[in-house]
C-alpha positions in Angstrom: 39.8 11.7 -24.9 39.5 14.0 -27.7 39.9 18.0 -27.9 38.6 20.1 -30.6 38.9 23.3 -31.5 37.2 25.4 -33.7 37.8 29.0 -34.5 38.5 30.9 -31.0 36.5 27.6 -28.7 37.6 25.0 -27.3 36.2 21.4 -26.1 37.6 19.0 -24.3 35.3 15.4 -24.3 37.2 13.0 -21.6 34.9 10.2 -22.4 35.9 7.1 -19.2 39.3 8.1 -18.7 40.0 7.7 -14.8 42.0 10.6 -12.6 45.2 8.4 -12.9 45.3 8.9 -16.8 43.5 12.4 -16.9 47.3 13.0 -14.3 48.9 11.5 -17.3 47.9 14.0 -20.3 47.1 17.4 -18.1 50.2 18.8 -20.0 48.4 18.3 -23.2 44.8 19.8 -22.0 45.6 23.3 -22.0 42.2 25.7 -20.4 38.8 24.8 -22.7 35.5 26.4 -23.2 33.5 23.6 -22.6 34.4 20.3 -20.7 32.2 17.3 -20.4 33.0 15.6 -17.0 34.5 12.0 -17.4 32.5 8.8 -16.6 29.0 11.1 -15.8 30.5 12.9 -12.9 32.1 9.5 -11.4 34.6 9.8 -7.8 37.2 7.7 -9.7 37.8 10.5 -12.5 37.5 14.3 -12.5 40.2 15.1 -10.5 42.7 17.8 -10.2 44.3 17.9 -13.8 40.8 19.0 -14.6 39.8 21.6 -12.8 43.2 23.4 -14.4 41.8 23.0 -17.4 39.6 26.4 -16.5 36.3 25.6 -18.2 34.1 28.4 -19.1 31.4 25.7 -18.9 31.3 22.0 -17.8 28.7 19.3 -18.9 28.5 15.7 -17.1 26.2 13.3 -19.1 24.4 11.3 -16.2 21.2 11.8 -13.2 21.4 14.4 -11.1 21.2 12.0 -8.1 25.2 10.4 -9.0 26.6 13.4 -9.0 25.4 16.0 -7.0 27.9 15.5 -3.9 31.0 15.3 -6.4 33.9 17.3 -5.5 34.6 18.4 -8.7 31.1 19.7 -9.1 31.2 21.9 -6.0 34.2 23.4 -7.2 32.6 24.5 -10.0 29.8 25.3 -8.3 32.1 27.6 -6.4 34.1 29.1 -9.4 30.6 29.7 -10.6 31.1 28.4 -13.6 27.5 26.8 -15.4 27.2 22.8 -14.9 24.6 21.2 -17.5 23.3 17.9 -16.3 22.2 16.0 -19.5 19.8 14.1 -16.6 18.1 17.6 -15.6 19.0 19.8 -18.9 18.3 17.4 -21.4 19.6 17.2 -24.6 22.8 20.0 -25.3 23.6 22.0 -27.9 27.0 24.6 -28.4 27.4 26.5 -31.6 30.3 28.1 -32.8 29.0 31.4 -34.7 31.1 32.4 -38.1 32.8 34.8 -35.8 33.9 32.1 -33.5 31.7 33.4 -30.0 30.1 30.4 -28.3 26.3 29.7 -28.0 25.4 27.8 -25.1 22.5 25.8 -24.3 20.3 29.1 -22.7 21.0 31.2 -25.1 18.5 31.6 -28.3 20.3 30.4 -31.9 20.1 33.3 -34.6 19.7 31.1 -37.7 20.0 34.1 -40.0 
């Protein structure tokens, strides 16, 4: 697992960690910006601890067709916050402007 932090954002990247370890470290996850699902969306992670976390945006890195009935993903679905599937979005990209506001993957990158 590994949290960054840059300027005012935060990520939180849970890699395979399963629900009984994600239980374990919730003290030290604190709310994040962005939070990529553990093992692509899978039943045996994602639990609770994680939806405390309060993510302004969540990724999961698998197909569409593994996680679309995952509990954690209708509870985001109902907190409305965005979900990006790398198996229907593709390829993501966040940038953390100078002034520390976060660019998500829908929003046009001013390069100037």
């Amino acid at each position: 697992m590994l949290r960054v932090e840059y300027k005012s954002q935060s990520f939180l990247f849970t890699a395979d960690i399963r629900e009984a370890l994600e239980e374990e470290l919730s003290d030290d996850f604190g709310d994040v910006d962005v939070l990529k699902l553990s093992h692509h969306g899978s039943d045996s992670a994602n639990g609770e601890a994680l939806l405390e976390t309060n993510p302004d945006t969540v990724v999961v890195s698998a197909s569409t067709k593994y996680i679309d009935d995952k509990e954690i993903i209708d509870e985001m679905r109902d907190r409305d916050t965005p979900i990006y599937i790398t198996g229907k979005d593709g390829n993501l990209e966040f940038v953390v402007t100078e002034q520390g506001a976060l660019i998500g993957p829908d929003e046009a990158v001013d390069d100037e």
